[in-house]
Phi, psi and omega in degrees: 000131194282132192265174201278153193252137175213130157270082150335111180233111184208128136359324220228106175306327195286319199279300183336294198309310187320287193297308175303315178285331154316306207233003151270345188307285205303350185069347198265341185255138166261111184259176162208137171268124145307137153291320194177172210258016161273328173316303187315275198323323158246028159263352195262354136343319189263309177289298199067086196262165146290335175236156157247148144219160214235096163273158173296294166284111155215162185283137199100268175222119198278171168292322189280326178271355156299324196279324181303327192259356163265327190278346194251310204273331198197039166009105171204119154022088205252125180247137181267114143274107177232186158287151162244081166262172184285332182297326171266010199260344175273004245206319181302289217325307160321282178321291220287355199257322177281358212098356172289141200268286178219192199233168136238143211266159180251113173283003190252316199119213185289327159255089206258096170294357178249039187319321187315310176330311159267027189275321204277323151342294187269342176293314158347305184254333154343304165320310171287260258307282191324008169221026140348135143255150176254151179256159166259130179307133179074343227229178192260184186289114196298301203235149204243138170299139170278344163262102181250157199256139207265152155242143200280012205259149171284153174333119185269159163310168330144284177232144168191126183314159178258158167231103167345084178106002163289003180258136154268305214224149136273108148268144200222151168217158181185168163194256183306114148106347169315292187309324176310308168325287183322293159327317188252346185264268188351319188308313190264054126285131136246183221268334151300334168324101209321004186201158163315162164245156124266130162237136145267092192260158174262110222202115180316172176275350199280329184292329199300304196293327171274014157276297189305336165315301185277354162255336153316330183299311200276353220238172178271326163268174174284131164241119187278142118247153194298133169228313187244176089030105178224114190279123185263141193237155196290168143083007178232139166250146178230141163276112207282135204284151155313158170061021186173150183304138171243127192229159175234138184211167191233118152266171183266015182236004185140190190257116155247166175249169169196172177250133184224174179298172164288096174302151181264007184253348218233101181292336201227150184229134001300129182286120168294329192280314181281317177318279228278329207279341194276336205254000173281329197267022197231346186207125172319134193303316175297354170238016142242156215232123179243157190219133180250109193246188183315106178188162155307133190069225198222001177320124207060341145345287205278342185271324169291322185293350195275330181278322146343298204284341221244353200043046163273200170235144158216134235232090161274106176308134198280167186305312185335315178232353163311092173311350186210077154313064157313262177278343158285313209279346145345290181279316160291004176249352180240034180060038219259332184285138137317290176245122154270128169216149171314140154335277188309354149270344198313320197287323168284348177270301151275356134321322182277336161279334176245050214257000000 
């Protein structure tokens, strides 16, 4: 079997070595190196590598307009390696909106002797990005997976009407390609909409607030990150902070969200799985309502089908638009969606339910 081709493009001769040797360590990467992103840009004509990752600050040529000059020229799988400063996360955030499939974080700063810390990280998602499918922003699919995957359940309806006050919670999960996703789903909820939102995007903590930031600008609800103890109200999404868990509990004034450490039984943090299973032992199944999205592995699979089974409703994206059927196609193979649907009905289907 032929191994996966990955280019490294970083400025910092010390990060190249780093970053190659992760991931030549494993036998599974054929790697090559960059300096900067005029390099990048005129080695991968010639490589056509499967993957890139990507820093941000480089000499020359920066990481965004190298990732802007791959997406219009040459599609490919892209991973944002940066710092986790507030400049940069918004800048990931920026990347993950143009088409970069996902980020890893530099745990040192721009020149991190303690990359190794993220080594399992970055082989993890190297892994995905090659079987990536990519969006162009806003545009349609570059690259299509080559492996496709059957649900074994038959084809669910399309659409199916709501009955008006029957939701208390909207749950949403994500991971690879989520903020982008997200960026575009949140927006078409409107602001009338009958029940609180929660997410669990899998996401560093450094990232949250400037993601809710960054969807508060755009969206017809408030948007939170969970930082504190937050009583959830109709007209708010609230965002489960990075690096650690978001859970729903009952007060005797109501349904709050918090934030908690991270379980160690919970592989991707914030857990989609704890999030939904903690709002199940607190709000009857038939009055929530979940949406499972792009991402890797199986996170949340198993608590939304229980919510399913529990006769709630739930939305798994379909392979169609899904940068990772992962974690939608999980769930749609264990009969766990009401419905599959493209990203782009996800936001009117659940309107129509959360109404």
């Amino acid at each position: 079997m032929s191994s996966t081709s990955v280019l490294v493009v970083d400025d910092s001769a010390l990060m190249r070595r780093a970053l190659k040797g992760i991931l030549t360590d494993t036998g599974e990467f054929d790697v090559h190196t960059a300096r900067n992103g005029v390099d990048a840009l005129e080695q991968l004509g010639r490589l056509k590598p499967d993957v890139v990752t990507l820093d941000i600050n480089m000499p020359e040529m920066d990481g965004m307009t190298c990732l802007a000059r791959i997406m219009d020229e040459q599609p490919t799988p892209v991973i944002m390696v940066s710092s986790l400063t507030e400049h940069n996360a918004l800048v990931t955030l920026e990347a993950l909106e143009l088409g970069a499939v996902d980020y890893v974080p530099k745990p040192g700063g721009t020149v991190s002797l303690n990359i190794e810390d993220v080594s399992a990280e970055l082989v993890t998602k190297v892994r995905a990005a090659a079987q990536a499918r990519l969006k162009r922003a806003g545009g349609l699919t570059a690259r299509v997976r080559a492996q496709t995957r059957q649900v074994s359940t038959a084809p669910p309806p399309r659409r199916q009407p709501g009955k008006v006050g029957a939701v208390d919670l909207l749950l949403i999960g994500s991971s690879t390609g989520g903020p982008a996703l997200l960026s575009e789903l949140l927006p078409k909820l409107p602001g009338t909409l009958g029940a609180p939102v929660v997410v669990a995007q899998h996401i560093p903590a450094s990232f949250t607030a400037a993601l809710a930031r960054r969807l508060d600008e755009i969206c017809a609800l408030r948007v939170h990150e969970v930082d504190r103890i937050m009583n959830l109200q109709r007209g708010n999404i609230y965002i489960g902070r990075g690096n650690a868990d978001v859970v729903v509990a009952r007060r005797t004034d109501g349904l709050i969200v918090k934030s908690v450490p991270a379980a160690a039984e919970y592989r991707w943090h914030p857990s989609v799985d704890r999030l939904v299973g903690s709002a199940r032992r607190y709000i009857d199944p038939e009055r929530l309502v979940c949406a499972l999205l792009t991402g890797m592995g199986d996170d949340g699979a198993t608590e939304m089908a229980a919510v399913k089974e529990g006769g709630g409703r739930t939305v798994a994206e379909s392979e169609e638009t899904a940068v990772v059927w992962g974690m939608p196609g999980e769930l749609a193979r264990r009969g766990g969606a009401t419905v599959v649907l493209p990203s782009y009905e996800i936001a009117d289907q659940l309107a129509d339910w959360v109404r």
